[in-house]
C-alpha positions in Angstrom: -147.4 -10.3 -95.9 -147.8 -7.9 -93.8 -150.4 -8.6 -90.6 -152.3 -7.2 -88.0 -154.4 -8.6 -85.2 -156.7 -6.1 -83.1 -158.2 -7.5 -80.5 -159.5 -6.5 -76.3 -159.3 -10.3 -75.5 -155.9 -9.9 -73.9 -154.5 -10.0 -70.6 -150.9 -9.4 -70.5 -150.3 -12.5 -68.2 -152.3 -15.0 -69.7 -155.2 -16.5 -71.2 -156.4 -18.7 -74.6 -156.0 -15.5 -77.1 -152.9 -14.0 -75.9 -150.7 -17.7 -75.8 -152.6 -17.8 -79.5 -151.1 -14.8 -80.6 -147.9 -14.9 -79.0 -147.0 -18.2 -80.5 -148.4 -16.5 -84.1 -145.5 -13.9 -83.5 -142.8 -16.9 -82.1 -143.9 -18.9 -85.7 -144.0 -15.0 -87.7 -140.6 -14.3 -86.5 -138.7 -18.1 -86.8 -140.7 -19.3 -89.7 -141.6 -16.6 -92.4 -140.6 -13.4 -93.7 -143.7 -11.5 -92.9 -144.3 -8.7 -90.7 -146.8 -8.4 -87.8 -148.6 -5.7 -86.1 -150.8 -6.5 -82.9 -153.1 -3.6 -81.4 -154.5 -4.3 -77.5 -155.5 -2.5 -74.5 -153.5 -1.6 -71.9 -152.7 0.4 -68.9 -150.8 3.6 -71.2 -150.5 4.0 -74.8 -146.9 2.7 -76.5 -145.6 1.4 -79.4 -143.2 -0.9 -79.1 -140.7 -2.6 -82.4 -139.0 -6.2 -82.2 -137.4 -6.3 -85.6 -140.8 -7.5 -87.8 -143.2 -7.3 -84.5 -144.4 -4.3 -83.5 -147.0 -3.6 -80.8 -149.1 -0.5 -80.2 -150.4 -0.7 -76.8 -154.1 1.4 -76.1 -154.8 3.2 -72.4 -157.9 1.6 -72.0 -159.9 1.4 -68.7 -160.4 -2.2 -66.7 -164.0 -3.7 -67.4 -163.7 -3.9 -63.4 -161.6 -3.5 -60.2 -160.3 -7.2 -60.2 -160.5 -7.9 -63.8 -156.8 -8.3 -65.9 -159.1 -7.1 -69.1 -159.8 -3.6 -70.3 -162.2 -2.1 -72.8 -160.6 -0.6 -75.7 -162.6 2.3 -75.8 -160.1 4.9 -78.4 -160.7 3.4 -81.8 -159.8 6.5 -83.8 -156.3 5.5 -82.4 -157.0 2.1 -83.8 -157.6 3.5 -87.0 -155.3 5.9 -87.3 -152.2 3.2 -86.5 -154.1 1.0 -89.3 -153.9 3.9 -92.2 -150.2 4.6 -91.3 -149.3 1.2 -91.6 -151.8 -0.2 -94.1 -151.8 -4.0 -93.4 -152.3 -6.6 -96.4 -155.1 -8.3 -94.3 -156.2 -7.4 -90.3 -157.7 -10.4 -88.0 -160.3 -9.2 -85.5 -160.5 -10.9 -82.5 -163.2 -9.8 -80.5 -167.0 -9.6 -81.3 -167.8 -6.1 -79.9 -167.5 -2.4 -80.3 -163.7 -2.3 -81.7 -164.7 -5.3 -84.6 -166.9 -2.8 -86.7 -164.5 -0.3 -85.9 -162.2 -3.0 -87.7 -164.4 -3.6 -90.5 -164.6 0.0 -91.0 -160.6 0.9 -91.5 -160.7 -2.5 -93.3 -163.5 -1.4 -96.2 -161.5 2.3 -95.9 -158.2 1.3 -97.0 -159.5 -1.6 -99.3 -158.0 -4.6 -97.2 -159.2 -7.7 -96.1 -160.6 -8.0 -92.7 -161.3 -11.4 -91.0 -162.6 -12.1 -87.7 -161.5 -14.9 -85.3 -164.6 -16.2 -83.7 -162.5 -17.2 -80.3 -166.2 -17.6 -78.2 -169.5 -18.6 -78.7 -170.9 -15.6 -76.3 -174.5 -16.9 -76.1 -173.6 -19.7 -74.5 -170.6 -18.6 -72.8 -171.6 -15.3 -71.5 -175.5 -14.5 -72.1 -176.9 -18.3 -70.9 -175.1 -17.5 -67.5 -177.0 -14.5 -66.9 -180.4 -15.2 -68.8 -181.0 -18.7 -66.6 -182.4 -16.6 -63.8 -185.0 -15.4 -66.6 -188.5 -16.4 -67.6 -187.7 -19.2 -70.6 -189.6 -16.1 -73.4 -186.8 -13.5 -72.0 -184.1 -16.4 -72.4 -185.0 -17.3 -75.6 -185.5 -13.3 -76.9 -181.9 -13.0 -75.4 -180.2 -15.9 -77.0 -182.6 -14.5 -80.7 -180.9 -11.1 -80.2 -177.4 -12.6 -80.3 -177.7 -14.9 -82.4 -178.9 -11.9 -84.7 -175.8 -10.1 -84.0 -173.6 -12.1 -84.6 -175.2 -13.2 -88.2 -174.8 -9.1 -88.7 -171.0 -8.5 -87.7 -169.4 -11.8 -88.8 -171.9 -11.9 -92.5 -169.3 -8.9 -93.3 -165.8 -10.7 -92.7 -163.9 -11.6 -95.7 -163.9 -14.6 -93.6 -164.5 -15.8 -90.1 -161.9 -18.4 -88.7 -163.2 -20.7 -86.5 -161.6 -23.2 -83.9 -164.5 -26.1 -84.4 -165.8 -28.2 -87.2 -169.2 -28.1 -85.1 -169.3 -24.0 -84.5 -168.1 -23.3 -88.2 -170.8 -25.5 -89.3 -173.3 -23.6 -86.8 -172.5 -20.0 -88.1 -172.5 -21.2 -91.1 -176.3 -22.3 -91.1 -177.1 -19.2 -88.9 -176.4 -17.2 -92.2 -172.1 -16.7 -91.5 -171.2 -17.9 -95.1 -167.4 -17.6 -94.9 -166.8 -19.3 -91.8 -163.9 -21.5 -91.9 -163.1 -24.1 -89.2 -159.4 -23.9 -88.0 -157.2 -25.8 -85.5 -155.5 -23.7 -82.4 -152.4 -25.4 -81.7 -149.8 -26.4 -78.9 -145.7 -25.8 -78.1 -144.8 -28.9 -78.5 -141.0 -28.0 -77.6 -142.3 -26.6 -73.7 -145.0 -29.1 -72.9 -143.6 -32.7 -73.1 -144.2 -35.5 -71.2 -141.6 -36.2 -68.6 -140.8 -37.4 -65.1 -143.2 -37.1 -62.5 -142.1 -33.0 -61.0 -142.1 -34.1 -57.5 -140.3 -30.7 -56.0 -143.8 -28.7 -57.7 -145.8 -31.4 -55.7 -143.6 -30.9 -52.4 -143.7 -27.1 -53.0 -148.0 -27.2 -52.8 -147.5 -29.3 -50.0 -149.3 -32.7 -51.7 -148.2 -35.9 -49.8 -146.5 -38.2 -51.8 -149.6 -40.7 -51.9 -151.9 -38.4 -52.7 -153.5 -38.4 -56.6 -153.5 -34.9 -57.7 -155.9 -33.1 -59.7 -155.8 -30.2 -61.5 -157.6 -27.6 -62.6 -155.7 -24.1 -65.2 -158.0 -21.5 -66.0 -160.1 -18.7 -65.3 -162.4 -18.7 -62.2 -165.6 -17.7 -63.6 -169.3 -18.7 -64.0 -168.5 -19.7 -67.8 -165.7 -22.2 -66.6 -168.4 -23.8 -64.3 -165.5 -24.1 -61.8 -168.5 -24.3 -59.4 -169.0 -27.9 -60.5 -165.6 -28.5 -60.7 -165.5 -27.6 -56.8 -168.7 -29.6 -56.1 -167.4 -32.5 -57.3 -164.5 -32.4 -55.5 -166.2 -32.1 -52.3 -168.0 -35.2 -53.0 -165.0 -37.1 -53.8 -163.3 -36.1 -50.1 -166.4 -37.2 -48.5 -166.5 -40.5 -50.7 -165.4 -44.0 -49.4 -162.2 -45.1 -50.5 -158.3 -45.3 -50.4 -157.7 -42.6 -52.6 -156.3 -39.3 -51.1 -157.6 -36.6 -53.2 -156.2 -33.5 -53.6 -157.0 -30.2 -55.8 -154.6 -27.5 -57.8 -155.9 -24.8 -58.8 -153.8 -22.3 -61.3 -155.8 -19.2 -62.5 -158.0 -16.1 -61.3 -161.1 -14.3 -61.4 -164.4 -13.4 -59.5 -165.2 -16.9 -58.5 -162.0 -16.9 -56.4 -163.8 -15.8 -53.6 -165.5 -19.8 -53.7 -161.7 -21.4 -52.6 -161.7 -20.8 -49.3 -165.0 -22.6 -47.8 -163.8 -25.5 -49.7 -160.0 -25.7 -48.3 -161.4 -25.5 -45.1 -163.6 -28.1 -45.9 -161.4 -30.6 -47.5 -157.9 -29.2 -46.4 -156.4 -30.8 -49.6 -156.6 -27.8 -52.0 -154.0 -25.5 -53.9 -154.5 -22.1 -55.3 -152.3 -19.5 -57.1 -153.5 -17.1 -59.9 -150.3 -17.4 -62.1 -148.0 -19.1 -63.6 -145.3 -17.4 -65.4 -144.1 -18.9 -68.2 -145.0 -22.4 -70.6 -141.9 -24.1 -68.7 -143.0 -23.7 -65.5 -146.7 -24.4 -66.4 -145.3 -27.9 -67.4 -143.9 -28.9 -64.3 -147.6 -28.6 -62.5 -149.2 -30.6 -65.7 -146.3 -33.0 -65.3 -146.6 -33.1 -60.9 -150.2 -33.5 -61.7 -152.1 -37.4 -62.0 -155.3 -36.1 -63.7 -156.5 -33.0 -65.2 -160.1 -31.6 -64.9 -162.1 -29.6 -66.9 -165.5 -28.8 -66.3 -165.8 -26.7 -68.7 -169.0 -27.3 -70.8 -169.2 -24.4 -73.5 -165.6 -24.1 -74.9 -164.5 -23.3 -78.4 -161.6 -25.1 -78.8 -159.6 -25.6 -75.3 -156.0 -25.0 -75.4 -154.9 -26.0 -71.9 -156.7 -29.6 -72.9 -153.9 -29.3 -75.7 -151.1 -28.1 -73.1 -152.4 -31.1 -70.3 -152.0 -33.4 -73.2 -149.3 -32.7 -74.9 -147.1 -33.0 -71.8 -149.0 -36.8 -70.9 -151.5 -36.1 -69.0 -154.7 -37.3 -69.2 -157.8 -35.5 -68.8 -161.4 -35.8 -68.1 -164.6 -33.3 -68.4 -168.1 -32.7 -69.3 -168.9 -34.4 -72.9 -170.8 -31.9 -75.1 -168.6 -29.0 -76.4 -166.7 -28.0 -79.3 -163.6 -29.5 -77.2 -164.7 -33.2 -77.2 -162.8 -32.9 -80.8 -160.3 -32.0 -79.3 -159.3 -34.8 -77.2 -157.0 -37.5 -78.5 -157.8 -40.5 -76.5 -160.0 -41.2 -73.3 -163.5 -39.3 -74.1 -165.0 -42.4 -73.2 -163.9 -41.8 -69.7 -165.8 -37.9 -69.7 -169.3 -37.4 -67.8 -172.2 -37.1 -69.9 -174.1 -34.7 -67.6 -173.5 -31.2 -66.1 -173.4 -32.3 -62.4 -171.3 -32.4 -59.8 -172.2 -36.2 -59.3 -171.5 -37.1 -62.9 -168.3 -35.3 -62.7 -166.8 -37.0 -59.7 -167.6 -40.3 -61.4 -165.6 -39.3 -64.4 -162.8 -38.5 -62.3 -162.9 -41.9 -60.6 -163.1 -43.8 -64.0 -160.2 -41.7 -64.8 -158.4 -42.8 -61.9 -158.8 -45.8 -61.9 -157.9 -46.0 -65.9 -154.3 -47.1 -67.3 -153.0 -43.4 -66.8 -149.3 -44.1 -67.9 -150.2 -45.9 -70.7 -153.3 -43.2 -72.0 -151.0 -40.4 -71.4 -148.0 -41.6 -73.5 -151.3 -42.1 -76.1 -152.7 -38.8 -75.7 -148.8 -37.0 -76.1 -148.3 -38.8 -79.3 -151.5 -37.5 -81.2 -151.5 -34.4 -79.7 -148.2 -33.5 -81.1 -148.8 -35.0 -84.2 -151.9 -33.2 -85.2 -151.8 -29.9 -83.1 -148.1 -28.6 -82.9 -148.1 -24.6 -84.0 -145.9 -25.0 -86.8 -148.8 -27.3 -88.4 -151.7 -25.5 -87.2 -149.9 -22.0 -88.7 -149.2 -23.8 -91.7 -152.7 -24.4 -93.1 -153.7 -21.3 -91.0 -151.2 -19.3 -93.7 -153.1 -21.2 -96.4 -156.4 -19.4 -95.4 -154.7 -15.8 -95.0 -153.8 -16.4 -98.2 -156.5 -17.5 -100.0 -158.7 -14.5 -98.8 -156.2 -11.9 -99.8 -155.9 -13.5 -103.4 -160.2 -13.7 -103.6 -160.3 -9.7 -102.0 -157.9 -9.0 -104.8 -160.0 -10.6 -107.2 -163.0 -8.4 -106.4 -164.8 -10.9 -104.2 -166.3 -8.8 -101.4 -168.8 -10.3 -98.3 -171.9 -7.9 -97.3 -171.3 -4.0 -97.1 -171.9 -2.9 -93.6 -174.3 -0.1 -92.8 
């Protein structure tokens, strides 16, 4: 087979999409004989070639000054590298301009185009900025997207989705072809271990302390706010437990950090990590992950956290809650700083040694790549095989 992925949902240093489509070229390259094209913005256009990887590389402008993201705004380049190398089948991984530009090549060349449906936007994007609105603005807003989405993904030989819950969703909204799909974990890099106490010496976290973490984006859609809320309210909480807070990631919310080390004066920050090895030391220097995140698709660091023994707790409610192999229980029920702090309490005061050795043995089990490619493959197959058989979703306008 010969594949391509398009897609602006890539930052060269990290995030959910790219570690999805870097490990899809790691499994490509050790595990099949296929070929594999991947088209995303950048800061100058190249092609690169790694034997049967190739990458062609867009100038594309940031969406802002701080951002790592750009808008891939040249889509006749897009198209142009798709006729030259006419794919058997082209993944689309973005919802926005560059998708019908997609679906166009795709209906051109007579190949299959499927989309990956990486984010609910309504609720990760448009509730965020429609909760300041009158509730017959919010609800137009939230009509209009759900709308569009029913009229891009409708035209997908398929749509791959990571959630039972969010395929089912689409799939009443009027999205017949979406297919609920599993994201997956290096099992091989994140693996439980000894307790990293030169990473934990290195923030400067006292030995007694129990450390929290936190890996991902600072933004509104993360609600990191809460996240820092509710560790204010733990600091100022009775007890014997020292708390203390790392943070790994960037973005615009970056700007909350320092009001609350100077408040608590028991918080870490740094925007990157390089690398899945290193990345495992903090979940392994760590005694409890956090994640307030309330709107996520799948959640691949709750995978990583896992996967190397760490427990976790969040906010119950998303897509992610099927996600977690042991200790939901333990997760808040409410979106509120409050709620949260309690989870993280229950959570410390759980059998942590005992959950995480739990949580590492079902995460590998059921979410290592080389399964989650596996049946991935099966769907890339099957919709090749039905496009070849004449089966063709909705014609696009």
């Amino acid at each position: 087979m010969k594949l391509c992925d398009v897609t602006q949902f890539y930052s060269p240093k990290s995030g959910g999409v790219r570690r999805y489509l870097m490990e899809k070229r790691r499994y490509i390259a050790a595990q099949t004989e296929d070929e594999h094209h991947l088209v995303i913005p950048g800061e100058r256009t190249e092609y690169v070639q790694e034997g049967r990887l190739h990458t062609l590389t867009v100038a594309s402008p940031r969406v802002d000054r701080t951002s790592r993201y750009r808008i891939l705004l040249k889509t006749p380049v897009v198209r142009d590298y798709l006729r030259r190398m006419r794919p058997d089948l082209i993944e689309a991984g973005d919802p926005y301009h560059l998708a019908w530009s997609v679906l166009h090549a795709g209906r051109e060349l007579g190949v299959p185009v499927i989309g990956f449906y990486h984010s609910h936007f309504p609720d990760a994007y448009l509730r965020t900025l429609l909760k300041y609105c009158g509730s017959h603005i919010r609800d137009m807003g939230m009509a209009l997207a759900r709308s569009y989405i029913v009229h891009l993904y409708r035209r997908f030989d398929a749509t791959l989705v990571p959630s039972e819950k969010l395929s089912a969703l689409l799939r009443e909204w009027g999205v017949p072809r979406a297919v609920p799909v599993k994201l997956g974990v290096d099992t091989n890099a994140f693996t439980p271990g000894p307790r990293d106490w030169e990473i934990r010496r290195k923030m400067g976290v006292p030995d007694d302390a129990f450390l929290l973490l936190y890996v991902g984006r600072l933004a509104g859609e993360k609600n990191v706010a809460t996240l820092l809320a509710a560790f204010e309210l733990l600091k100022k909480r009775p007890g014997e437990r020292k708390y203390w807070l790392a943070i790994l990631g960037d973005g615009p919310l970056r700007r909350l950090l320092p009001a609350v080390r100077r408040e608590t004066h028991s918080l870490y920050w740094h925007s990157f990590v390089n690398g899945s090895a290193e990345l495992a030391r903090y979940y392994r220097a760590a005694d409890l992950f956090v994640h307030p995140g309330t709107v996520e698709t799948f959640g691949l660091v709750a995978l990583e956290t896992q996967a190397c023994g760490l427990p976790l707790v969040g906010i119950r409610g998303s897509s992610m809650d099927a996600n977690i192999t042991a200790g939901l229980d333990l997760w808040s029920p409410r979106n509120t700083p409050e709620d949260l702090a309690d989870a993280v309490e229950r959570g410390a005061a759980a059998n942590l040694p005992g959950l995480g050795a739990l949580v590492a043995e079902r995460t590998a089990a059921r979410f290592s790549w080389p399964v989650v490619f596996g049946e991935m493959w099966g769907h890339y197959r099957e919709v090749i095989a039905r496009h070849r058989a004449g089966s063709r979703p909705g014609k696009s306008h």
